[in-house]
PDB file as gemmi writes it, atoms N, CA and C in Angstrom:
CRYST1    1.000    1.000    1.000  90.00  90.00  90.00 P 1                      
ATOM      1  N   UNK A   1      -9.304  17.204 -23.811  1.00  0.00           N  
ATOM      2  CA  UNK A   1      -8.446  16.042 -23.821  1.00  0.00           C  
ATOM      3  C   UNK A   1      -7.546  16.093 -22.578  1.00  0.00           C  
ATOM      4  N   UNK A   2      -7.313  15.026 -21.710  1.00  0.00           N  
ATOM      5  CA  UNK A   2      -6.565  15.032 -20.523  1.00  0.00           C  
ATOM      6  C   UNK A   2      -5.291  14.971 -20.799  1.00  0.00           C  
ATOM      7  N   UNK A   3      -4.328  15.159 -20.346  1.00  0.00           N  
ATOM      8  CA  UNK A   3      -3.069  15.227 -20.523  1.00  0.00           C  
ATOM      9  C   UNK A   3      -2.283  14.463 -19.348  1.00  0.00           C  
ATOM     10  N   UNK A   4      -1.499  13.447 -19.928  1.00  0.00           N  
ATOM     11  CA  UNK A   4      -0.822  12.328 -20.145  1.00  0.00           C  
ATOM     12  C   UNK A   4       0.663  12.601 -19.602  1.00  0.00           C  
ATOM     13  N   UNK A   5       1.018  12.383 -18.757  1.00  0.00           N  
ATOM     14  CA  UNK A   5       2.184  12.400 -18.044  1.00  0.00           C  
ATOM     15  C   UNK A   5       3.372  12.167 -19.019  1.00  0.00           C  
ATOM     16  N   UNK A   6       4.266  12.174 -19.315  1.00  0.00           N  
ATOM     17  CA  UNK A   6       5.454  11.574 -20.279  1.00  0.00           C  
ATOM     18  C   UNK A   6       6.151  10.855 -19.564  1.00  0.00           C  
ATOM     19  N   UNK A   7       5.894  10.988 -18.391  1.00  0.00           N  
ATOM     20  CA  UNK A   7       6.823   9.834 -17.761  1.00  0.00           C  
ATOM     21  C   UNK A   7       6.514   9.844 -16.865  1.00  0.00           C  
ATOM     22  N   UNK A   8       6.230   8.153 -15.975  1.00  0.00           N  
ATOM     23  CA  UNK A   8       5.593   8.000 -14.690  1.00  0.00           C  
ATOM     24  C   UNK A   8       7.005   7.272 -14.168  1.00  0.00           C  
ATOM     25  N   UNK A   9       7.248   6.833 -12.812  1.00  0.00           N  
ATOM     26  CA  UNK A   9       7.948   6.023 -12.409  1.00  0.00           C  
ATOM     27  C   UNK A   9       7.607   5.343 -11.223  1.00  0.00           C  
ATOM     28  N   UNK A  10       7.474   4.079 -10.865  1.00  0.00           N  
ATOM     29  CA  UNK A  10       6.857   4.144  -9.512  1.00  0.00           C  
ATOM     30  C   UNK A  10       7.246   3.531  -8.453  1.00  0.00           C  
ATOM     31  N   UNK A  11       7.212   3.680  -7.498  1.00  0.00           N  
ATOM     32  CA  UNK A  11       7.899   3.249  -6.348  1.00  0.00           C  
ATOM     33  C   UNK A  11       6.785   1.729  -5.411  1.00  0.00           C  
ATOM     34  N   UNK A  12       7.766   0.900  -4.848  1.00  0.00           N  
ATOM     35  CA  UNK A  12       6.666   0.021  -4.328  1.00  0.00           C  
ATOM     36  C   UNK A  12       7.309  -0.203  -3.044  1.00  0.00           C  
ATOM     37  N   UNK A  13       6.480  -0.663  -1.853  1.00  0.00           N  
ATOM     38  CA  UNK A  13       6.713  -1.203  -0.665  1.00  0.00           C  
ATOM     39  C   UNK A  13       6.060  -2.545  -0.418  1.00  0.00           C  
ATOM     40  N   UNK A  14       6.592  -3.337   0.482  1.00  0.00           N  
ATOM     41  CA  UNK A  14       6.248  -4.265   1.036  1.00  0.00           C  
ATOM     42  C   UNK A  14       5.881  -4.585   2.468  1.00  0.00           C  
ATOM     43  N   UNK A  15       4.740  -5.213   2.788  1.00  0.00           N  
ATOM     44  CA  UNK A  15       4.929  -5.866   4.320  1.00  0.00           C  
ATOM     45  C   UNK A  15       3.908  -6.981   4.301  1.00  0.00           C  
ATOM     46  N   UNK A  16       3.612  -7.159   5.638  1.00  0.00           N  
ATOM     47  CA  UNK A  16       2.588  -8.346   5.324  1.00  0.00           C  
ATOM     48  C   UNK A  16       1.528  -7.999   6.451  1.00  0.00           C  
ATOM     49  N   UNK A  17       0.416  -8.903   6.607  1.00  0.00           N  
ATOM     50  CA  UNK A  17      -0.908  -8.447   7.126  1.00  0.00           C  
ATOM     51  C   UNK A  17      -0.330  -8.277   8.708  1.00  0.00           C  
ATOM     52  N   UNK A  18       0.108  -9.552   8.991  1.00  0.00           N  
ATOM     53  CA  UNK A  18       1.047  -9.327  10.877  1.00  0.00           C  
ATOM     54  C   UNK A  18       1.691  -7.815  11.210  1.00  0.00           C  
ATOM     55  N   UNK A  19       1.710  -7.433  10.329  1.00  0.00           N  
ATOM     56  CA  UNK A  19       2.015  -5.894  10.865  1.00  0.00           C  
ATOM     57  C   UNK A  19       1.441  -4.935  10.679  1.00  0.00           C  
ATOM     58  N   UNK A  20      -0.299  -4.861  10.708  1.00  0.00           N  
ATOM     59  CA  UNK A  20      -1.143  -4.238  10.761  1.00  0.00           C  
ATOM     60  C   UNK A  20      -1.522  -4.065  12.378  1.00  0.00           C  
ATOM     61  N   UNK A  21      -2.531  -3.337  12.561  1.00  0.00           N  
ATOM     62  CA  UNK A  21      -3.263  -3.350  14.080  1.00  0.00           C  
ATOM     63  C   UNK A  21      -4.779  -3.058  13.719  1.00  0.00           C  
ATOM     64  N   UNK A  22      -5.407  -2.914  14.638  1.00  0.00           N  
ATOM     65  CA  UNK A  22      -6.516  -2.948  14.663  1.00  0.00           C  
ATOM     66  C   UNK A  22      -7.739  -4.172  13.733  1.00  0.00           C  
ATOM     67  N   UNK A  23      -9.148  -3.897  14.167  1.00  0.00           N  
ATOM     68  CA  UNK A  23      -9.691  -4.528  13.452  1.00  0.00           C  
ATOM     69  C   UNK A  23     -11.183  -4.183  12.623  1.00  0.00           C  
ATOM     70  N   UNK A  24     -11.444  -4.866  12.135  1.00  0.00           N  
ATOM     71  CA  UNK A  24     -12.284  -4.882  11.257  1.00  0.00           C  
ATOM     72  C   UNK A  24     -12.523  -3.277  10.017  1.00  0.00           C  
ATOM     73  N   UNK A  25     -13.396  -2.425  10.004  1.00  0.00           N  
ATOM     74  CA  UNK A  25     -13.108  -1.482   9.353  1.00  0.00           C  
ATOM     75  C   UNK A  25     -11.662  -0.662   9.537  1.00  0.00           C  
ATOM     76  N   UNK A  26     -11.542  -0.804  11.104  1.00  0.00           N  
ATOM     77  CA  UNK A  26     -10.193   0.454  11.098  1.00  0.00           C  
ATOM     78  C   UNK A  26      -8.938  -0.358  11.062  1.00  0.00           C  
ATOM     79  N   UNK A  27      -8.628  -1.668  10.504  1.00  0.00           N  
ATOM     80  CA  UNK A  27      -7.407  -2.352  10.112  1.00  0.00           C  
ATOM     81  C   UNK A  27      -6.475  -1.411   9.636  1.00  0.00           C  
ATOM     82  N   UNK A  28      -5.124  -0.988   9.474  1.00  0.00           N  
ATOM     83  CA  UNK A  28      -4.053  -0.314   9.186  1.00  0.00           C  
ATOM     84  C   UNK A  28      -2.732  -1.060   9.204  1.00  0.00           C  
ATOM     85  N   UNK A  29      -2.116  -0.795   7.828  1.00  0.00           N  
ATOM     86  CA  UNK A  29      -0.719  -1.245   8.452  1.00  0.00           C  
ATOM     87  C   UNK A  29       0.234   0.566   8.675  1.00  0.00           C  
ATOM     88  N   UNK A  30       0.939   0.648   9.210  1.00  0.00           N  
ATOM     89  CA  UNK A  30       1.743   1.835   8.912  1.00  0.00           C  
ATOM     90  C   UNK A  30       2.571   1.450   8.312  1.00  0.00           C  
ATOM     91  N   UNK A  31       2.814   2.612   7.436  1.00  0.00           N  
ATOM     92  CA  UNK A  31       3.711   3.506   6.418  1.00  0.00           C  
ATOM     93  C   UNK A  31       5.301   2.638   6.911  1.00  0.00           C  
ATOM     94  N   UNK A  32       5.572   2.451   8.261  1.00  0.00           N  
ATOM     95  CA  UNK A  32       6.654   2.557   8.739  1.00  0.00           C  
ATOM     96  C   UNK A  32       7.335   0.891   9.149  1.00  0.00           C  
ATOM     97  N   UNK A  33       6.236  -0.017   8.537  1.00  0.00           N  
ATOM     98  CA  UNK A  33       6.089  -1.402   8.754  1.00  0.00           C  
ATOM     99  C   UNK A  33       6.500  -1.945   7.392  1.00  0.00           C  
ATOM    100  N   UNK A  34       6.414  -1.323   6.535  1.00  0.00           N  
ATOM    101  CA  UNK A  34       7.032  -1.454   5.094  1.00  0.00           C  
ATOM    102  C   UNK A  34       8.328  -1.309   4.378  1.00  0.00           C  
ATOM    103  N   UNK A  35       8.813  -1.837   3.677  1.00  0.00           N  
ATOM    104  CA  UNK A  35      10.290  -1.952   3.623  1.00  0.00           C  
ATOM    105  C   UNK A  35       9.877  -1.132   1.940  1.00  0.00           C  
ATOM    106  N   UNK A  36      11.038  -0.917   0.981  1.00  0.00           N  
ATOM    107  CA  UNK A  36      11.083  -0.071   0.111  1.00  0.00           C  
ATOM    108  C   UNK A  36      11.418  -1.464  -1.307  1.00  0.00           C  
ATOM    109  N   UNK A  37      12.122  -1.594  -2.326  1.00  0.00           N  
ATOM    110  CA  UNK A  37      12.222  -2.026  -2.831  1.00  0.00           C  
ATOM    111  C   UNK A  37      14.162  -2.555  -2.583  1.00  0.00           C  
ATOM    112  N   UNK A  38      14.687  -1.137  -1.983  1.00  0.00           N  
ATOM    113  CA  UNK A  38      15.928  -1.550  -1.928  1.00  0.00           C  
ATOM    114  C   UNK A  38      16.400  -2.314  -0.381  1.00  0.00           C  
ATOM    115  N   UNK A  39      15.044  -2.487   0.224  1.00  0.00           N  
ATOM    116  CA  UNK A  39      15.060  -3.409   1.531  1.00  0.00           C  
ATOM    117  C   UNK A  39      15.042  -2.024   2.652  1.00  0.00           C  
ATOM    118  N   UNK A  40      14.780  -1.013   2.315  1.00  0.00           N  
ATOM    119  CA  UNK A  40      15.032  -0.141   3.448  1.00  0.00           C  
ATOM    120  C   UNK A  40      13.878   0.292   4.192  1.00  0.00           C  
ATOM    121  N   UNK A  41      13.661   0.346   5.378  1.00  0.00           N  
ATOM    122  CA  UNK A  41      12.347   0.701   5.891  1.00  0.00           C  
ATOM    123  C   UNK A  41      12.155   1.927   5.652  1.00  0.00           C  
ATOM    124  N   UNK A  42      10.603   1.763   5.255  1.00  0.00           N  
ATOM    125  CA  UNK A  42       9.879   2.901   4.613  1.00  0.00           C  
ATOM    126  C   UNK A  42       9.332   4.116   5.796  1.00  0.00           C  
ATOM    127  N   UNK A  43       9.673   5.068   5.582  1.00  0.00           N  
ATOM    128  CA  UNK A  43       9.736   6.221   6.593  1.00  0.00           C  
ATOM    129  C   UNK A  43       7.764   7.475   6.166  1.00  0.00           C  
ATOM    130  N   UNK A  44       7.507   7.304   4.863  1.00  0.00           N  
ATOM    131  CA  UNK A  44       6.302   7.501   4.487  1.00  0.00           C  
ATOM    132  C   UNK A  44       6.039   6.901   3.267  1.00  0.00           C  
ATOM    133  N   UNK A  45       4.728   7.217   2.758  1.00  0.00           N  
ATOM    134  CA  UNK A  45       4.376   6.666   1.690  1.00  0.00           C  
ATOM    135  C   UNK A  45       4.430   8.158   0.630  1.00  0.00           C  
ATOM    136  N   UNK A  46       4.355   8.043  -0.434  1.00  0.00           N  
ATOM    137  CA  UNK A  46       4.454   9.210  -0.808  1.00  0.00           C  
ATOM    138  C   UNK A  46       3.029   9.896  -1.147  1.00  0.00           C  
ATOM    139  N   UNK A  47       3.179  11.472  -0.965  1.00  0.00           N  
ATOM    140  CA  UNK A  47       1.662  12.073  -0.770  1.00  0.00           C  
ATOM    141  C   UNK A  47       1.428  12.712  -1.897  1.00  0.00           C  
ATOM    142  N   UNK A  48       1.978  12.621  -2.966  1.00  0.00           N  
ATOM    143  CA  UNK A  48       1.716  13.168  -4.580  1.00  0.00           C  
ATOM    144  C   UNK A  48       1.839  11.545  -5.247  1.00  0.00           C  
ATOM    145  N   UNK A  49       0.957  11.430  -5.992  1.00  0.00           N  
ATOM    146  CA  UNK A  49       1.204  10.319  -6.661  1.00  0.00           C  
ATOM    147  C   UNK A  49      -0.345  10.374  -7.484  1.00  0.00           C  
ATOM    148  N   UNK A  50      -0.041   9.632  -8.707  1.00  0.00           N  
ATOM    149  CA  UNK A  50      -1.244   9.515  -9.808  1.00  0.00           C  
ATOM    150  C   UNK A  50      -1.955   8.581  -9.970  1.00  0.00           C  
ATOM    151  N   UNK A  51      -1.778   7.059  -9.254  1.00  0.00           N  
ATOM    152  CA  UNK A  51      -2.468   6.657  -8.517  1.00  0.00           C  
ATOM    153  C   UNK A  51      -1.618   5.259  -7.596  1.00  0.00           C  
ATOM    154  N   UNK A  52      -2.567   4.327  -7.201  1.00  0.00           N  
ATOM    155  CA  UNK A  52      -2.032   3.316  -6.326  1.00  0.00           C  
ATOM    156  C   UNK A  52      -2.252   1.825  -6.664  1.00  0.00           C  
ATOM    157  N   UNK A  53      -1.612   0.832  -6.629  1.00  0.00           N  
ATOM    158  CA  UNK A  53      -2.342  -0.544  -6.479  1.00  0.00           C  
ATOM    159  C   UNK A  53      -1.927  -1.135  -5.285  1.00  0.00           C  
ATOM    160  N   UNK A  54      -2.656  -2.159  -4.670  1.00  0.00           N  
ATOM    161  CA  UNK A  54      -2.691  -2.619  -3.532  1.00  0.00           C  
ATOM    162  C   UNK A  54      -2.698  -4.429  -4.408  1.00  0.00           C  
ATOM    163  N   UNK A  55      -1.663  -4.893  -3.847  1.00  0.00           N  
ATOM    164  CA  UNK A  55      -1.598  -5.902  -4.035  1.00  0.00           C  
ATOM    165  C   UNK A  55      -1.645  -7.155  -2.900  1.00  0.00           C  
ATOM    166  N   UNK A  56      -2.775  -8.049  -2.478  1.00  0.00           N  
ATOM    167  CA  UNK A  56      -2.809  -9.043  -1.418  1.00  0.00           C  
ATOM    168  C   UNK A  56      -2.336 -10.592  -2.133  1.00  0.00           C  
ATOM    169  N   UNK A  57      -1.197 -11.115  -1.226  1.00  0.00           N  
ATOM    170  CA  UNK A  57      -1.333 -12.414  -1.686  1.00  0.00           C  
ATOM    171  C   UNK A  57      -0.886 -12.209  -3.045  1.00  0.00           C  
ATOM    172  N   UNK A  58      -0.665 -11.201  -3.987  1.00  0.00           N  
ATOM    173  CA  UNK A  58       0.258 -11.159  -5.382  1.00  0.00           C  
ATOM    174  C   UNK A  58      -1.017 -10.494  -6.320  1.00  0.00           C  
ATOM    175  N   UNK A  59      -2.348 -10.477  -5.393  1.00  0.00           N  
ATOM    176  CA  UNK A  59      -3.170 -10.608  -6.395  1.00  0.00           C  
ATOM    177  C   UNK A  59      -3.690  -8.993  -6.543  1.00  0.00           C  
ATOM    178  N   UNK A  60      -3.654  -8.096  -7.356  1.00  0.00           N  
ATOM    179  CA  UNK A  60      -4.082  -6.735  -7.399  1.00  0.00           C  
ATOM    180  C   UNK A  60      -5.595  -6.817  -7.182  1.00  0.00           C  
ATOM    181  N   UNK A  61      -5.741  -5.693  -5.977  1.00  0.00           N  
ATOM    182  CA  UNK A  61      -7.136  -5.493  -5.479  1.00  0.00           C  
ATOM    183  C   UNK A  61      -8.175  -4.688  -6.229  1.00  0.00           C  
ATOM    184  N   UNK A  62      -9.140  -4.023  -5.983  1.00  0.00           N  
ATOM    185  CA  UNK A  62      -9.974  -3.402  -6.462  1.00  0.00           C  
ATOM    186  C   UNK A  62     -10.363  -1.991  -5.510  1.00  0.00           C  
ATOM    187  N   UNK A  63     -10.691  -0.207  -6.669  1.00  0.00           N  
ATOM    188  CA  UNK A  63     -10.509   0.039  -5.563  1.00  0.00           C  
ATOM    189  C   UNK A  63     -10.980   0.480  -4.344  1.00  0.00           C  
ATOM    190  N   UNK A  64     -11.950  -0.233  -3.985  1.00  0.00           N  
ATOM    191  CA  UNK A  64     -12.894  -0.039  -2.994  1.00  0.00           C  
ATOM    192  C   UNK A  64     -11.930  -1.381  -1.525  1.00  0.00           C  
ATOM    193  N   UNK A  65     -10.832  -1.690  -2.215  1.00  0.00           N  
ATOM    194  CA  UNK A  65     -10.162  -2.426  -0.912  1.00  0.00           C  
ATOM    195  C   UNK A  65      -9.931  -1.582   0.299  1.00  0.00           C  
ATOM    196  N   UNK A  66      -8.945  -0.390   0.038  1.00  0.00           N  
ATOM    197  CA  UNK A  66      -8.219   0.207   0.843  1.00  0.00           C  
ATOM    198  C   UNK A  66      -8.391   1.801   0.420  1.00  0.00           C  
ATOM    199  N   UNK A  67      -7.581   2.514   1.517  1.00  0.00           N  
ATOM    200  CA  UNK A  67      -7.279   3.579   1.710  1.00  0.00           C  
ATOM    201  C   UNK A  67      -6.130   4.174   2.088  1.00  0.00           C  
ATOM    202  N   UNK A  68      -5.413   5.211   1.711  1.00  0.00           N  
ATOM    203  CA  UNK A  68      -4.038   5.013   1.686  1.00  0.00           C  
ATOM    204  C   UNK A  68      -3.731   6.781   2.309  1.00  0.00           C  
ATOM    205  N   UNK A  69      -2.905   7.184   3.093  1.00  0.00           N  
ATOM    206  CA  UNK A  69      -2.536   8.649   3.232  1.00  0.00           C  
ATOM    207  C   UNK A  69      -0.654   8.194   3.424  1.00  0.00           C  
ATOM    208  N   UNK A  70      -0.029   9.026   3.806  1.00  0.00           N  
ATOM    209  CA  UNK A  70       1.208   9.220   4.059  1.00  0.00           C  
ATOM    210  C   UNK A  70       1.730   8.309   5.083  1.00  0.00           C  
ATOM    211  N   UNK A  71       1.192   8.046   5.676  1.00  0.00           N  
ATOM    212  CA  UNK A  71       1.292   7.588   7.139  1.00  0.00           C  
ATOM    213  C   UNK A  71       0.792   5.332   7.275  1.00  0.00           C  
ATOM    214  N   UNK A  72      -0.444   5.386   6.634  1.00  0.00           N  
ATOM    215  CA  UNK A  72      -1.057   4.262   6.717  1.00  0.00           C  
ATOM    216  C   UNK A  72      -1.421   4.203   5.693  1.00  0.00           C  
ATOM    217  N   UNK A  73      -1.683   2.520   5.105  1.00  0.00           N  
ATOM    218  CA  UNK A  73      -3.105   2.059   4.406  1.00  0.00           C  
ATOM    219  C   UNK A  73      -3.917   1.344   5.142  1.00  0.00           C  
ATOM    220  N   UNK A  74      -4.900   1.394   5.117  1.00  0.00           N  
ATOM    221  CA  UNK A  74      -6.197   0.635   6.054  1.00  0.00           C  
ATOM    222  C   UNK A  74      -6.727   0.085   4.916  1.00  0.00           C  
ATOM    223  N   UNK A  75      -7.012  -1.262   5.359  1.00  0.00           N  
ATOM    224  CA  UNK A  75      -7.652  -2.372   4.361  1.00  0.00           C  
ATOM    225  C   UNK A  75      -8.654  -3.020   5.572  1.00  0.00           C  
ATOM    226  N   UNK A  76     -10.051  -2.659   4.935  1.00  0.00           N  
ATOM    227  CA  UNK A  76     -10.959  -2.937   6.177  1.00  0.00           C  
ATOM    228  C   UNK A  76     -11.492  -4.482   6.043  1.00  0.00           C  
ATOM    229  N   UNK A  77     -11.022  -5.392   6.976  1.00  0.00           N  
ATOM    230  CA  UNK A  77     -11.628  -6.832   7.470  1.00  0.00           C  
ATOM    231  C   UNK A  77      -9.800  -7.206   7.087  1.00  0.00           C  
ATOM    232  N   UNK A  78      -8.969  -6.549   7.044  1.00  0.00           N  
ATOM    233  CA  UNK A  78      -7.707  -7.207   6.357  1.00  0.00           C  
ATOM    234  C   UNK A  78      -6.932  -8.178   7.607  1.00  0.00           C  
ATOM    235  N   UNK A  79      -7.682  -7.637   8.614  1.00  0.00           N  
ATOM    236  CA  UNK A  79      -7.188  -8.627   9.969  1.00  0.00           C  
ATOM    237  C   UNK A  79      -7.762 -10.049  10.490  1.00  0.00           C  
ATOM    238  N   UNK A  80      -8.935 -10.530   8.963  1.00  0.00           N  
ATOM    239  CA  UNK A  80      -9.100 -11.699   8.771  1.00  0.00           C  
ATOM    240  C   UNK A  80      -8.228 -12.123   7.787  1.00  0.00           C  
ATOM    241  N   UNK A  81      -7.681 -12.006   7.391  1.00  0.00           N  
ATOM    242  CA  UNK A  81      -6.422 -12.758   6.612  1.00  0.00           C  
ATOM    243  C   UNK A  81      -4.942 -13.481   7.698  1.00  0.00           C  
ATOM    244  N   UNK A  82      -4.483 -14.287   7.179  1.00  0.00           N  
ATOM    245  CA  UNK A  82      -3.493 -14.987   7.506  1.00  0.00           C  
ATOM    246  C   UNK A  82      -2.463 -14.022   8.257  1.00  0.00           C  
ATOM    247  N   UNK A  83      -1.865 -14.132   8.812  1.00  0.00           N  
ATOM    248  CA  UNK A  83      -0.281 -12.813   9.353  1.00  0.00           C  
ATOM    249  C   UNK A  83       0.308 -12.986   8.479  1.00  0.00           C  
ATOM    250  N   UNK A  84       0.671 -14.039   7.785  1.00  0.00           N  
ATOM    251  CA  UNK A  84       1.656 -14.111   6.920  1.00  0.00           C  
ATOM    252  C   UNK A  84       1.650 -13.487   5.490  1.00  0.00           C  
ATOM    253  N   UNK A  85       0.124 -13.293   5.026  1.00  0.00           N  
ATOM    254  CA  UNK A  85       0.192 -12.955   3.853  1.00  0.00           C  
ATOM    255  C   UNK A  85       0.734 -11.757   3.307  1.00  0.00           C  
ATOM    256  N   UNK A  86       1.530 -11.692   2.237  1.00  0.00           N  
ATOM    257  CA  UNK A  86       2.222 -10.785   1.549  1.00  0.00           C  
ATOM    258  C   UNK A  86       1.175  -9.148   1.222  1.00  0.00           C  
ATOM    259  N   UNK A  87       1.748  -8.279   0.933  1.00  0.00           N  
ATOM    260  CA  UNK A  87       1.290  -7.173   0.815  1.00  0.00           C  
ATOM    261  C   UNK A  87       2.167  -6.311   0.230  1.00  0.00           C  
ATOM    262  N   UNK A  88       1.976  -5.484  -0.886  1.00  0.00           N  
ATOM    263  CA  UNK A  88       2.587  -4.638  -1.886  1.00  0.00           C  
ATOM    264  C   UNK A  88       1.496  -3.583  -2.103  1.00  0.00           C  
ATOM    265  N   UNK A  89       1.998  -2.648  -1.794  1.00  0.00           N  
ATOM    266  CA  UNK A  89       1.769  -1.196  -2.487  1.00  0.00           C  
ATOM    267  C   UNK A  89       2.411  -0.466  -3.483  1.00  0.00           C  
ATOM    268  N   UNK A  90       1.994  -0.117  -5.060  1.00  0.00           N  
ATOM    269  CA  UNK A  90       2.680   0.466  -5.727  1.00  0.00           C  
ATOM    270  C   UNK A  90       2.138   1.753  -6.179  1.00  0.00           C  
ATOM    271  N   UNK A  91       3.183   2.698  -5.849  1.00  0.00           N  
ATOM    272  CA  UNK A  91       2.971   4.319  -6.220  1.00  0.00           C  
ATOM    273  C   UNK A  91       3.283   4.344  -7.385  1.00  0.00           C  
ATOM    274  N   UNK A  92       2.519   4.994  -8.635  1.00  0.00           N  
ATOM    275  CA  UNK A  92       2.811   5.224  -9.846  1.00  0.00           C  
ATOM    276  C   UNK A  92       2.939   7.157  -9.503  1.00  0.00           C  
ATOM    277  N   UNK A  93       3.925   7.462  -9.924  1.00  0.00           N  
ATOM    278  CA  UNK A  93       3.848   9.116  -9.894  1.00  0.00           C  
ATOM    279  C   UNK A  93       4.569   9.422 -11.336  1.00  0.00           C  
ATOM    280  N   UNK A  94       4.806  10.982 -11.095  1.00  0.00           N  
ATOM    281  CA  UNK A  94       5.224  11.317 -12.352  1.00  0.00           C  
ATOM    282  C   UNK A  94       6.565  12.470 -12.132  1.00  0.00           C  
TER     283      UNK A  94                                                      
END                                                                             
């Protein structure tokens, strides 16, 4: 039987696709383009965590969207989307 955290809490960031670079598979936004929940720019993402959602446009992705380390998430073709569109990452940890 797996064992069940008693308590998760999770942290989320924001940015939007205009502050990504690159294109097609190697799209990225950095870690450092993201603001926190209390408006503060995000300095990393966190590197323990139990898992992630990636949210485009409001809408939660699937997870073969993206890829995520400390530093970046890369969302590959994400530099065909609008600049403007919204983007949320949420860390569930424990």
């Amino acid at each position: 039987m797996p064992l069940v955290t008693p308590f998760q809490n999770s942290l989320r960031f924001a940015a939007t696709i205009g502050d990504g670079t690159g294109t097609g598979a190697t799209f990225a936004i950095a870690a450092t383009a993201f603001t926190d929940d209390a408006g503060t720019a995000a300095t990393a993402f966190p590197t323990a965590f139990n898992y992630y959602n990636l949210y485009i446009n409001g809408l939660m992705q699937t997870a073969d969207t993206s890829s995520v380390t400390a530093t970046t998430i890369t969302i590959p073709g994400g530099d065909a989307l609008n600049d403007g569109t919204p983007i949320v990452v949420q860390f569930v940890v424990s």
